[in-house]
Backbone as JSON Lines, residues from 0, in Angstrom:
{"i":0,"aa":"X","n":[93.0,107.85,81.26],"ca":[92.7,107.72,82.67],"c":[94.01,107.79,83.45]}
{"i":1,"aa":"X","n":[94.2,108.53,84.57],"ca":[95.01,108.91,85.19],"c":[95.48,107.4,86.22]}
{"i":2,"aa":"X","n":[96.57,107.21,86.48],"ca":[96.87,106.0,87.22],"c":[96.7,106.3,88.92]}
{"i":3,"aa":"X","n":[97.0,105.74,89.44],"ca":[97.37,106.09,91.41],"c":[98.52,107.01,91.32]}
{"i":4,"aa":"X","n":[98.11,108.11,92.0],"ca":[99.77,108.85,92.55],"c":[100.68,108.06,93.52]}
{"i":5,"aa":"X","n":[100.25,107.27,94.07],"ca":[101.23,106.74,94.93],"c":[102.05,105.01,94.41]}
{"i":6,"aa":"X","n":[101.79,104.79,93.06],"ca":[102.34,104.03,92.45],"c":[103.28,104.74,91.54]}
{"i":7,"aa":"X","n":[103.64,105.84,91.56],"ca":[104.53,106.56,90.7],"c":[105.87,106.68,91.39]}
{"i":8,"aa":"X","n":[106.78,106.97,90.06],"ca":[108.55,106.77,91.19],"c":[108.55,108.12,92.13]}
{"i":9,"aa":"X","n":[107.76,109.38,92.2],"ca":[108.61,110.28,93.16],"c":[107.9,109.66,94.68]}
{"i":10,"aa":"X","n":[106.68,108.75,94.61],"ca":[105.94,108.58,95.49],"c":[106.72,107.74,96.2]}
{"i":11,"aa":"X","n":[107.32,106.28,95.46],"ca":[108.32,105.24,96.11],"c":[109.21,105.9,96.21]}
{"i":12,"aa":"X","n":[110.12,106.82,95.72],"ca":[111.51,107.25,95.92],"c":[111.36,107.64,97.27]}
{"i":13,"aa":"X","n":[110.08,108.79,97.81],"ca":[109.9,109.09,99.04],"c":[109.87,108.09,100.07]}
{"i":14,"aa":"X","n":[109.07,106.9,100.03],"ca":[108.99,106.04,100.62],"c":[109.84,105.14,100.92]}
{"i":15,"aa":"X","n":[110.91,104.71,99.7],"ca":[111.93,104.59,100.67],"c":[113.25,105.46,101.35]}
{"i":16,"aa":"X","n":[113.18,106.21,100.65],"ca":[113.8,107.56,101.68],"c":[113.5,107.38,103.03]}
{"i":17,"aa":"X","n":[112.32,107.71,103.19],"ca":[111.94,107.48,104.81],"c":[112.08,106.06,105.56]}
{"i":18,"aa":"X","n":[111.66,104.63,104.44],"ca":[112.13,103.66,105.21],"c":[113.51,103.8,105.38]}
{"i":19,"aa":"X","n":[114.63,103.81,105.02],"ca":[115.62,104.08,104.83],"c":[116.35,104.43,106.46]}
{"i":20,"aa":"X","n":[115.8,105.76,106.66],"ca":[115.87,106.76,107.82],"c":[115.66,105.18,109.2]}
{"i":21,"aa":"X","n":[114.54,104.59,109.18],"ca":[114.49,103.56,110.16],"c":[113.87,104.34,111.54]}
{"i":22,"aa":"X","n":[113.53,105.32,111.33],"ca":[112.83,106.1,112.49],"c":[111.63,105.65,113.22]}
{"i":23,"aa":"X","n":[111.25,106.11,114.33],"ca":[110.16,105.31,115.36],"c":[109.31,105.85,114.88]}
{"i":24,"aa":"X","n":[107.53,105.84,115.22],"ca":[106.24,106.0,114.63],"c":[106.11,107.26,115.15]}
{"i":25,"aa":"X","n":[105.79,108.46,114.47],"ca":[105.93,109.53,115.3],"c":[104.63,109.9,115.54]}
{"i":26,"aa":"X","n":[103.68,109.14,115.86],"ca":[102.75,108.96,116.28],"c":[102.54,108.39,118.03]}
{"i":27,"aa":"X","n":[103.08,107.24,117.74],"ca":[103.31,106.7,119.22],"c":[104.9,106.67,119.66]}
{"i":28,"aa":"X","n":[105.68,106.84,119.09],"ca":[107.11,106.99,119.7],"c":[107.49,105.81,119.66]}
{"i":29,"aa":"X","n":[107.1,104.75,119.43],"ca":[107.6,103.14,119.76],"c":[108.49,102.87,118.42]}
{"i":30,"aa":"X","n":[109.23,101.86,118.59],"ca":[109.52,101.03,116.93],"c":[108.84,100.79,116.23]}
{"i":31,"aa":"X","n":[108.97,100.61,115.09],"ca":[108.61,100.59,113.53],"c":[108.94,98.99,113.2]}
{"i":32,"aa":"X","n":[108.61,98.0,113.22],"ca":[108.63,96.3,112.36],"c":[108.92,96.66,111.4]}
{"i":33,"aa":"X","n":[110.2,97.22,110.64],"ca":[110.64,97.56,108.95],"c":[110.48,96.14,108.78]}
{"i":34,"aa":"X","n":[110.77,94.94,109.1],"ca":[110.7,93.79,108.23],"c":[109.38,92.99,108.5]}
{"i":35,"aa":"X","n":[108.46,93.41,109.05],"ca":[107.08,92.99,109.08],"c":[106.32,93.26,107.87]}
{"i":36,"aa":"X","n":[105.5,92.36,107.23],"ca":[104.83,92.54,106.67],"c":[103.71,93.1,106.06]}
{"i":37,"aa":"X","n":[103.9,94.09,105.32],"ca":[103.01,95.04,104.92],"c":[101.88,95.33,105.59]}
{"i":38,"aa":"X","n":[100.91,94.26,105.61],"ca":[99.48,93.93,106.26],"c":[99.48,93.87,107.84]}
{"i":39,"aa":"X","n":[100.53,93.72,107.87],"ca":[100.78,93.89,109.82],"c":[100.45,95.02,110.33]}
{"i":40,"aa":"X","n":[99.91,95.21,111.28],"ca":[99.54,96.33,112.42],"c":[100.57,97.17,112.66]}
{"i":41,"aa":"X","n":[101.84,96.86,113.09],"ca":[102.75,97.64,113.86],"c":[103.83,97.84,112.06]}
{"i":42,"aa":"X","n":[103.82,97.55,111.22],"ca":[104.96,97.6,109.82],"c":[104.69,98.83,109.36]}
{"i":43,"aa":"X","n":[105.45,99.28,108.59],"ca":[105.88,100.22,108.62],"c":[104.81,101.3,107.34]}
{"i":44,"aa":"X","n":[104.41,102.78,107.67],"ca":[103.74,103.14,106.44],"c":[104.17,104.38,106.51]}
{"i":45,"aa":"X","n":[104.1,105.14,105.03],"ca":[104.1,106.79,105.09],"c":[102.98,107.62,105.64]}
{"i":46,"aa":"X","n":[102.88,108.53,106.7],"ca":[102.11,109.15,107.1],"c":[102.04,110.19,106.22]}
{"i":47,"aa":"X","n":[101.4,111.43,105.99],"ca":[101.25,112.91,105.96],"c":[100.95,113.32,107.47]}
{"i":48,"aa":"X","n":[101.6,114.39,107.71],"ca":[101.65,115.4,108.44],"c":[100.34,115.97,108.78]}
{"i":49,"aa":"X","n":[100.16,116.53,107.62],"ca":[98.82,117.2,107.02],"c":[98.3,116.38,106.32]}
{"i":50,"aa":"X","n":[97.13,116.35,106.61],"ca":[96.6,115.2,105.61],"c":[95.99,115.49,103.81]}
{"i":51,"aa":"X","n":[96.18,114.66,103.22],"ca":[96.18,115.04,102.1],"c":[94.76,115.86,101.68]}
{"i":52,"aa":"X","n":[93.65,115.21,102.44],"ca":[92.35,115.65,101.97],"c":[92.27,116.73,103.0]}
{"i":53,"aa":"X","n":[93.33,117.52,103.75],"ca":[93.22,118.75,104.49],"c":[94.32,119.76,103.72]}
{"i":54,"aa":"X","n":[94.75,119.06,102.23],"ca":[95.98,120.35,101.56],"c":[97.26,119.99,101.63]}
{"i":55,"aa":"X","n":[97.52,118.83,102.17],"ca":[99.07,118.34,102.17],"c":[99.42,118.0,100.81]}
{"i":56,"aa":"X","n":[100.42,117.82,100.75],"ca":[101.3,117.52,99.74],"c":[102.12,115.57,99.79]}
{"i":57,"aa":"X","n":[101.44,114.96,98.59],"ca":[101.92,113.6,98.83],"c":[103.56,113.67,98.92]}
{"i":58,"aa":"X","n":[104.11,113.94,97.57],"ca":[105.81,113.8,97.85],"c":[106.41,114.63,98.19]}
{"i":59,"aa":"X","n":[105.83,115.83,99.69],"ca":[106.46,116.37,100.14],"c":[107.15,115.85,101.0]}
{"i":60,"aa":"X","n":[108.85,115.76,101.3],"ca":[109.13,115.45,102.25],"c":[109.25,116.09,103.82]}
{"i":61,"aa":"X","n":[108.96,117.54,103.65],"ca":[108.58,118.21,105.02],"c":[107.44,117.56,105.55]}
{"i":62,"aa":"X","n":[106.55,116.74,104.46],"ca":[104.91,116.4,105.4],"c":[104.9,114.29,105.38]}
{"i":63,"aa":"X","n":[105.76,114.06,105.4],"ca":[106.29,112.29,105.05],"c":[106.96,112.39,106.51]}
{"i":64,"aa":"X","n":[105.99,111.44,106.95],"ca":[106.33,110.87,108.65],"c":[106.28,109.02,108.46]}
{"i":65,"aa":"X","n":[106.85,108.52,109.24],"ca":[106.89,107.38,109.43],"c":[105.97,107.08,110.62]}
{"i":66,"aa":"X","n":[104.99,105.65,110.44],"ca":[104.09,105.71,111.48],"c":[103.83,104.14,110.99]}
{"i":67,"aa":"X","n":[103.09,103.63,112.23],"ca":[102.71,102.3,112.35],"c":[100.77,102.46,111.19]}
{"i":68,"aa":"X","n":[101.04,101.27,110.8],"ca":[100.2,100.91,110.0],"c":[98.59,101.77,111.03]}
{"i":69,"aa":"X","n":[98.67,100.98,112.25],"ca":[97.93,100.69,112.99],"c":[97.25,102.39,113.14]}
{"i":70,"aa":"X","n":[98.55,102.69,113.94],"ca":[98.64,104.54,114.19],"c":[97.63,105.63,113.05]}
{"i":71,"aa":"X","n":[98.42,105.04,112.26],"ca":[98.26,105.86,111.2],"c":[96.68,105.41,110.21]}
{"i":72,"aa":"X","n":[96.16,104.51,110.63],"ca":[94.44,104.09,110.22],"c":[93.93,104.7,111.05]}
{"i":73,"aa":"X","n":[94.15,104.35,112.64],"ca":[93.44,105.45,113.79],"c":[93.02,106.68,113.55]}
{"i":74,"aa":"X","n":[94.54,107.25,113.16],"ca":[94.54,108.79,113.18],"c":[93.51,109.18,111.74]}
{"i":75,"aa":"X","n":[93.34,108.91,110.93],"ca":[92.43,108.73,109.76],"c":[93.47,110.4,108.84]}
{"i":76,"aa":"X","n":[92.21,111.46,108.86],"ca":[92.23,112.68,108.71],"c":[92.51,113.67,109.62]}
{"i":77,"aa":"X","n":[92.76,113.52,110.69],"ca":[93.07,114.37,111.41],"c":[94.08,115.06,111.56]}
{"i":78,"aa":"X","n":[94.41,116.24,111.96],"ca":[95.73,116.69,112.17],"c":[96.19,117.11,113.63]}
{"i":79,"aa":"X","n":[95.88,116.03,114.19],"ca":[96.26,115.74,115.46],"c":[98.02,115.85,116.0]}
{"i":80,"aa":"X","n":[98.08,116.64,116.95],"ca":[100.0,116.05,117.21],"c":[99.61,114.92,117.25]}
{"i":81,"aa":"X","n":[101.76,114.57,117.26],"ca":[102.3,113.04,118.07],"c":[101.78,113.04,119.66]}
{"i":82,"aa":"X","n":[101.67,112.2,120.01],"ca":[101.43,111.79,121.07],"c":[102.99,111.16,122.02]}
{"i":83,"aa":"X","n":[103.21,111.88,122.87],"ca":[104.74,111.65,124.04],"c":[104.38,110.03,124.3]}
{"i":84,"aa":"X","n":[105.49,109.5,124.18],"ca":[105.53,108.62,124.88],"c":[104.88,108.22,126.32]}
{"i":85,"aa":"X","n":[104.5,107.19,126.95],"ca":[103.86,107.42,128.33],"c":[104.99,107.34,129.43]}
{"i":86,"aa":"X","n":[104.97,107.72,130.27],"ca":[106.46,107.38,131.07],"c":[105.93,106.82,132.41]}
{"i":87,"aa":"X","n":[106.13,106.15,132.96],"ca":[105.72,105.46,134.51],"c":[106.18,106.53,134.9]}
{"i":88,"aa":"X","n":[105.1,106.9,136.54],"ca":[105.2,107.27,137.21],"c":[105.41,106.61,138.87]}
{"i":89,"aa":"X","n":[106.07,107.21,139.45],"ca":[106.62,106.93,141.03],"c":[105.2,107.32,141.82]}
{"i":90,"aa":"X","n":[104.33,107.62,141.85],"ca":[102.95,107.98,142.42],"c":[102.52,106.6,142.79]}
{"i":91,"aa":"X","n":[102.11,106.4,143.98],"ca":[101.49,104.9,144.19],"c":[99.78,104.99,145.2]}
């Protein structure tokens, strides 16, 4: 019986590669909680790009995004862009 692919070393080597990097959620543009706890909303997870059940590649690192736990449950399967930051506007 075959184990989890994502308990294997090229899967963690990727993963922390990218924690590593310390980059914002490129999902929502905000910070990343690297020292929050796994189970937390906003801590830190590996995205795909492409999603795996759409043909991505797990330890590709062209398709390994950093994204909030939260972000990245939302977004499910989709291959949606990032989403810009929101910026206030001067309009009243």
């Amino acid at each position: 019986m075959a184990g989890n692919p994502r308990n294997g070393r090229p899967y963690r080597r990727l993963t922390a590669w990218l924690r590593a990097q310390r980059l914002p959620c490129w999902i929502c543009g905000h910070n990343i909680g690297y020292e929050l706890d796994a189970r937390h909303p906003l801590s830190f997870t590996l995205d795909h790009e492409v999603p795996l059940s759409k043909g991505g590649i797990l330890v590709d690192r062209a398709n390994a995004r950093a994204a909030h736990r939260r972000c990245n449950s939302a977004r499910g399967n989709r291959p949606t862009a990032p989403r810009q930051p929101v910026r206030s506007s001067r309009r009243w």
